[in-house]
C-alpha positions in Angstrom: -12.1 -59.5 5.8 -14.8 -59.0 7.8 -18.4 -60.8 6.9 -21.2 -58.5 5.7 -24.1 -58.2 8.5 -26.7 -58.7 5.8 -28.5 -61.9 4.6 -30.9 -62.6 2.2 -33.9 -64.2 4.3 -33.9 -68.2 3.8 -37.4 -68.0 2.5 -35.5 -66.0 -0.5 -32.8 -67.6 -1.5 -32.5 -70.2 -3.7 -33.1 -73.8 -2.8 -29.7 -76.0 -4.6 -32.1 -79.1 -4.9 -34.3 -76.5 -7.2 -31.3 -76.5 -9.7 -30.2 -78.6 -12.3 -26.6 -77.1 -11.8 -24.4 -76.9 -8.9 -25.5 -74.0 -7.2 -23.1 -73.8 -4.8 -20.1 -73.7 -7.0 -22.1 -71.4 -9.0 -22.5 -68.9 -6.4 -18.7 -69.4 -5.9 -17.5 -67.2 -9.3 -19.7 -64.0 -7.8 -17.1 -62.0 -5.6 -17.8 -58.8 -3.2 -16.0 -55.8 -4.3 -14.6 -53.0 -2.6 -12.8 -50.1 -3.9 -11.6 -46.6 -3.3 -11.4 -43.6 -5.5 -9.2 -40.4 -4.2 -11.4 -37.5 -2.9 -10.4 -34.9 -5.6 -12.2 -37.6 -8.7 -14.2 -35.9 -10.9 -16.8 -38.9 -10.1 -15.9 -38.4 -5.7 -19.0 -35.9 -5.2 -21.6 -38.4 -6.9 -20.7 -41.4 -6.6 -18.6 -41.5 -3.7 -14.4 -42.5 -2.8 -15.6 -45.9 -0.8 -17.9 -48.2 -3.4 -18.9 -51.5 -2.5 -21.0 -53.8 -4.2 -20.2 -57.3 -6.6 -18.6 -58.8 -9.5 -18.6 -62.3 -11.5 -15.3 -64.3 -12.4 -15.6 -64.6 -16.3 -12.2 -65.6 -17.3 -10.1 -68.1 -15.9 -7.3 -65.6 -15.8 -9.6 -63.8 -13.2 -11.5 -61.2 -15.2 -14.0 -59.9 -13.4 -17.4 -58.1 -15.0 -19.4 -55.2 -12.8 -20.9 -52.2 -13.1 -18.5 -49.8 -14.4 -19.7 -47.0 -11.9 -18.2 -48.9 -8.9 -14.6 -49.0 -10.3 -14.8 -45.4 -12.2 -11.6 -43.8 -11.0 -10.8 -46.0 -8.9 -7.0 -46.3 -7.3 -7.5 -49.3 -5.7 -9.7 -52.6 -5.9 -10.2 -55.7 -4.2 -11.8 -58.8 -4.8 -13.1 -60.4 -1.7 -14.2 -64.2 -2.2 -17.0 -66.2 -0.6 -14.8 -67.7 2.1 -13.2 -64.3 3.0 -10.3 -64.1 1.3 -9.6 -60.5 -0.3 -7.1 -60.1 -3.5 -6.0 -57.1 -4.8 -7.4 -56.0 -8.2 -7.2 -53.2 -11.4 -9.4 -51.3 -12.9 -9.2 -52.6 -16.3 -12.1 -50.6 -18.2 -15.1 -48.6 -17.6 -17.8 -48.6 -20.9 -20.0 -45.4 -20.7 -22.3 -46.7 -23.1 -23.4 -49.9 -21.6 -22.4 -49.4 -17.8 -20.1 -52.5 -17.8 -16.8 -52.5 -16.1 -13.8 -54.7 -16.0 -11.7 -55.6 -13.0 -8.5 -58.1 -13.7 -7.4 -60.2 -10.6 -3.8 -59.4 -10.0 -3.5 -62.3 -7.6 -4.4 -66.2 -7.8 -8.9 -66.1 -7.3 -8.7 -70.1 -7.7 -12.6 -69.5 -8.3 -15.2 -70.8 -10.8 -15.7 -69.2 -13.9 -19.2 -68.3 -14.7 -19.9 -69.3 -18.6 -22.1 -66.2 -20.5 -25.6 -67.1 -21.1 -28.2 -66.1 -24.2 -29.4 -62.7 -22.7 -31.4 -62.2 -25.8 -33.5 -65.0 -25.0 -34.9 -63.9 -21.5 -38.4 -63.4 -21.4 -41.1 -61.8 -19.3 -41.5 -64.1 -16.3 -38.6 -66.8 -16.5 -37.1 -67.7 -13.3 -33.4 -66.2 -12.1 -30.9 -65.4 -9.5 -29.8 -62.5 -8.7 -26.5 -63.0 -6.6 -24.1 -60.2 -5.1 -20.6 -61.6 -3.4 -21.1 -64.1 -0.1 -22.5 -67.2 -1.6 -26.4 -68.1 -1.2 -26.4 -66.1 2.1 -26.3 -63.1 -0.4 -28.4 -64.5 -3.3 -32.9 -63.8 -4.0 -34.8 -66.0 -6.1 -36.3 -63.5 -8.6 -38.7 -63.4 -11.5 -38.1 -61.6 -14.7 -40.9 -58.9 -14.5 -40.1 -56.5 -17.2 -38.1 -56.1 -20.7 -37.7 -52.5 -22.1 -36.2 -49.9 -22.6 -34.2 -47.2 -20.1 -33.0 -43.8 -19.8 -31.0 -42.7 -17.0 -30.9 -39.1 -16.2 -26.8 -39.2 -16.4 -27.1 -39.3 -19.9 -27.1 -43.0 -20.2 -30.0 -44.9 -22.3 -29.9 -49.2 -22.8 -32.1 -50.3 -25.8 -33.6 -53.3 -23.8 -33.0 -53.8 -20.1 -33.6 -56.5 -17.9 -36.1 -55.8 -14.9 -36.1 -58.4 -12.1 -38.6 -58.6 -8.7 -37.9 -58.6 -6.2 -35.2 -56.5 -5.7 -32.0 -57.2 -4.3 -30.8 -54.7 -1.6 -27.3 -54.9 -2.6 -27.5 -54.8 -6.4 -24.4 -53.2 -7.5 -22.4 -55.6 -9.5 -24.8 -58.4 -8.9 -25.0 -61.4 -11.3 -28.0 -62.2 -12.5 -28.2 -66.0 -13.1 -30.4 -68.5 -15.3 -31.9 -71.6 -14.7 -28.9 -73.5 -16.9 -26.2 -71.7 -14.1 -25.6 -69.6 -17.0 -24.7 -65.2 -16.4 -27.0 -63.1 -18.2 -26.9 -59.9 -17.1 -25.3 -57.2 -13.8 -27.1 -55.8 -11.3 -27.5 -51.5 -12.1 -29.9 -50.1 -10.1 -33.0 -50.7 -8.3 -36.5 -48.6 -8.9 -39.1 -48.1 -7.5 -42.8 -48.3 -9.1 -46.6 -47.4 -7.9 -48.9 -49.7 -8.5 -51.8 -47.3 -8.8 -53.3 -48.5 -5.1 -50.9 -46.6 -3.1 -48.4 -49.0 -3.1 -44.7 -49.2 -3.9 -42.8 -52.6 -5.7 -39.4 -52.0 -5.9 -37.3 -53.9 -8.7 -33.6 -54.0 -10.2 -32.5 -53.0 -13.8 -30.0 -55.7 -15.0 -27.9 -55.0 -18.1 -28.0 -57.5 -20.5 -24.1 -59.6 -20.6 -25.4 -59.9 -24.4 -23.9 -56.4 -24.5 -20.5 -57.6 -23.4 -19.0 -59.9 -26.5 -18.7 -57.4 -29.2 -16.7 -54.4 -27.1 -14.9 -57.0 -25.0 -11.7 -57.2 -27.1 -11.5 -53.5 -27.0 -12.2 -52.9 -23.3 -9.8 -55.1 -23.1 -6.8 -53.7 -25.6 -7.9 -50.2 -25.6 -9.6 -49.5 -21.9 -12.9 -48.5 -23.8 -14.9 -49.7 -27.1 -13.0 -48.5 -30.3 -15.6 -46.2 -31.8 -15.5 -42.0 -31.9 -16.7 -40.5 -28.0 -19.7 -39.7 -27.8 -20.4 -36.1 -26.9 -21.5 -35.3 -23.6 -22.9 -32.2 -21.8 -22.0 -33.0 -17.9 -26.1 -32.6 -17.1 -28.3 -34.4 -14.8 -31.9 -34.4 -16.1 -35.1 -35.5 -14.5 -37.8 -36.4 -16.5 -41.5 -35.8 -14.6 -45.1 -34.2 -15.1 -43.3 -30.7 -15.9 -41.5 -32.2 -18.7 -37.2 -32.4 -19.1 -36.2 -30.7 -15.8 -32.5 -30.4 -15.2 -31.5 -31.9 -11.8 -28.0 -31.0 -11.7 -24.5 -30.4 -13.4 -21.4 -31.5 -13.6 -19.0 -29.3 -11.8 -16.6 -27.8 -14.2 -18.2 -29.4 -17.4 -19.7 -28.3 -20.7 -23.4 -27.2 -19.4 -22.2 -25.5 -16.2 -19.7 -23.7 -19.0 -21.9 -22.8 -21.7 -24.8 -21.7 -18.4 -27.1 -23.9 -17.8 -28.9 -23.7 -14.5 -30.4 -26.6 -12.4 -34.3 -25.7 -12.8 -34.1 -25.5 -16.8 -36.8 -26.9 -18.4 -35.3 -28.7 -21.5 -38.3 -27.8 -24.1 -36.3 -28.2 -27.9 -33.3 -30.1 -29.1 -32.0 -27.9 -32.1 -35.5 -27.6 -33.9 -37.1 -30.4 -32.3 -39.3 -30.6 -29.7 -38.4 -32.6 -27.0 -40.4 -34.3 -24.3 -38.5 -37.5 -22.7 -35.0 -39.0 -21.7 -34.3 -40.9 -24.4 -35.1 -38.7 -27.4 -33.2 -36.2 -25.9 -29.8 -38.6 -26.1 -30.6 -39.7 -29.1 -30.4 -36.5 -30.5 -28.0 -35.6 -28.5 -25.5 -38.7 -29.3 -26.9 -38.5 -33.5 -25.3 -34.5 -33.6 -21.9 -35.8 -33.9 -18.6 -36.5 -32.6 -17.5 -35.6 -29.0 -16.9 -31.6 -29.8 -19.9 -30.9 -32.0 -22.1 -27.6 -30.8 -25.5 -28.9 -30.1 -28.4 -26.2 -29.2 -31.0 -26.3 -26.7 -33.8 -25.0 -26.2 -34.7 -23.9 -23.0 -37.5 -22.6 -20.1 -36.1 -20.6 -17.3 -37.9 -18.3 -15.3 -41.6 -18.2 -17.6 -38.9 -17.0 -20.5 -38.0 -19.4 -23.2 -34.0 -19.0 -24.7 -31.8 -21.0 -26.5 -28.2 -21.9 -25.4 -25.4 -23.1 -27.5 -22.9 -25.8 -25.6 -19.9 -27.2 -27.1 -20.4 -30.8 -26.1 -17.2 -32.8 -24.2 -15.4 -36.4 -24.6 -16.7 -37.6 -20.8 -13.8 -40.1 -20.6 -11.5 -37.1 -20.9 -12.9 -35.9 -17.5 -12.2 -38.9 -15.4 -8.7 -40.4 -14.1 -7.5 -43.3 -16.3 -7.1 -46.5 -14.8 -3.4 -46.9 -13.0 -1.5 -50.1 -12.1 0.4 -50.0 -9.4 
């Protein structure tokens, strides 16, 4: 397997004689991740059929935790290791509602695990790693810079996410790691924020392994946490100065169905206003079961409407993991 062209700059990375642990062996349990999703995926047009980013040995039966959007419909993943060796992998389970995925090693890793730490307990502030695949090479020194709430515009929303400065350039999958050597979170996204002087500081969203011990025995059993589906709409909404705009749809899904046009401004849920991401989820996921009729109101064209959509069970768009 070829080696990444990328480092971390040494002034970055962490130092091992600043650790209490052995970094080294530490760094060992994060792998680089590769896989490839056929062209005709639901997922294909957004996210892509080649996906590369990172994942962290948790088992010693080679489970692997990442971010479930890199493995989503995947038919094939591998597991590269720090000294270049690539095993083949499966798709174990995606969660939509916390953005984790599971990968199982279906070779020999011979790796590290990497022991879950006490998410709960990071604070504004404390001192991490964040650490894709490739050993220190591929790991910054970073600062815990923000605790709080997030809502993505794919109809996603985490409670109390982890924000970390600065950024990684090759976040996906990442481990986040505490000063006891300890995993408490996976690399997401990165954003960007002004400063109110003109200038940009860019950080990553990290989501919190404290999520991962309750659904784990049913991602790993059932593919998915064993609770009712959420319903879903298939709609991308941005949220901005002119309020809930819609972005984009899902080809095929239950927006695009019922008519909703990218351009929409999202005004009303039922008989409630609506003015941000997350109360419009909320609502959205409090109206019932995958399969409920949920109303919008809308602003289209200086005319406001209302539109009826029969909301969908996501999952039921995407391929289910195969082992080959």
């Amino acid at each position: 397997m070829q080696k990444p062209d990328w480092e971390i700059p040494p002034n970055l990375r962490p130092d091992p004689d600043d650790y209490s642990f052995d970094l080294e062996r530490t760094l060992r349990a994060v792998v680089g991740l590769r896989a490839n999703v056929p062209a005709d995926a639901f997922t294909a047009g957004a996210l892509g059929t080649e996906r590369a980013g990172s994942g962290v040995v948790i088992r010693e039966d080679g489970l692997v935790l990442t971010i479930g959007y890199l493995i989503t419909e995947a038919d094939s993943v591998w597991l590269i290791t720090n000294d270049g060796r690539a095993v083949p992998g499966h798709a174990l389970a995606y969660d939509q509602t916390t953005g984790f995925g599971l990968v199982q090693a279906l070779g020999r890793l011979g790796l590290p695990v990497m022991p879950l730490g006490e998410a709960d307990g990071v604070r504004i502030g404390d001192a991490t790693i964040l650490a894709a695949g490739g050993g220190r090479e591929h790991a910054i020194e970073a600062k815990v810079v923000g605790r709080q709430e997030f809502a993505g515009y794919w109809e996603y929303l985490l409670e109390d996410a982890i924000y970390t400065a600065p950024a990684h350039p090759f976040w996906s999958g990442a481990a986040l790691v505490g000063a006891d050597g300890r995993l408490l979170g996976v690399g997401s996204l990165i954003l960007q924020q002004g400063d109110g002087k003109g200038r940009r500081a860019d950080m990553n969203m990290v989501v919190p392994v404290s999520l991962l011990p309750p659904i784990l025995d049913d991602l790993l059993t059932l593919g998915r946490p064993n609770e009712p589906p959420r319903p879903w709409l298939g709609v991308y909404v941005m949220e901005g100065e002119g309020g809930l705009i819609v972005g984009g749809l899902a080809d095929g899904g239950p927006a695009e169905r019922a008519g909703l046009r990218a351009g929409d401004r999202i005004v009303g849920f039922g008989d409630e206003e609506i003015t941000d991401l997350a109360t419009l989820w909320r609502k959205l996921w409090g109206s019932g079961q995958a399969g409920s009729n949920v109303l919008l109101r809308l602003a289209r064209d200086g005319t406001q409407m209302a539109l009826r959509i029969a909301t969908a069970d996501r999952a039921k768009f995407l391929r289910a993991p195969r082992l080959h």
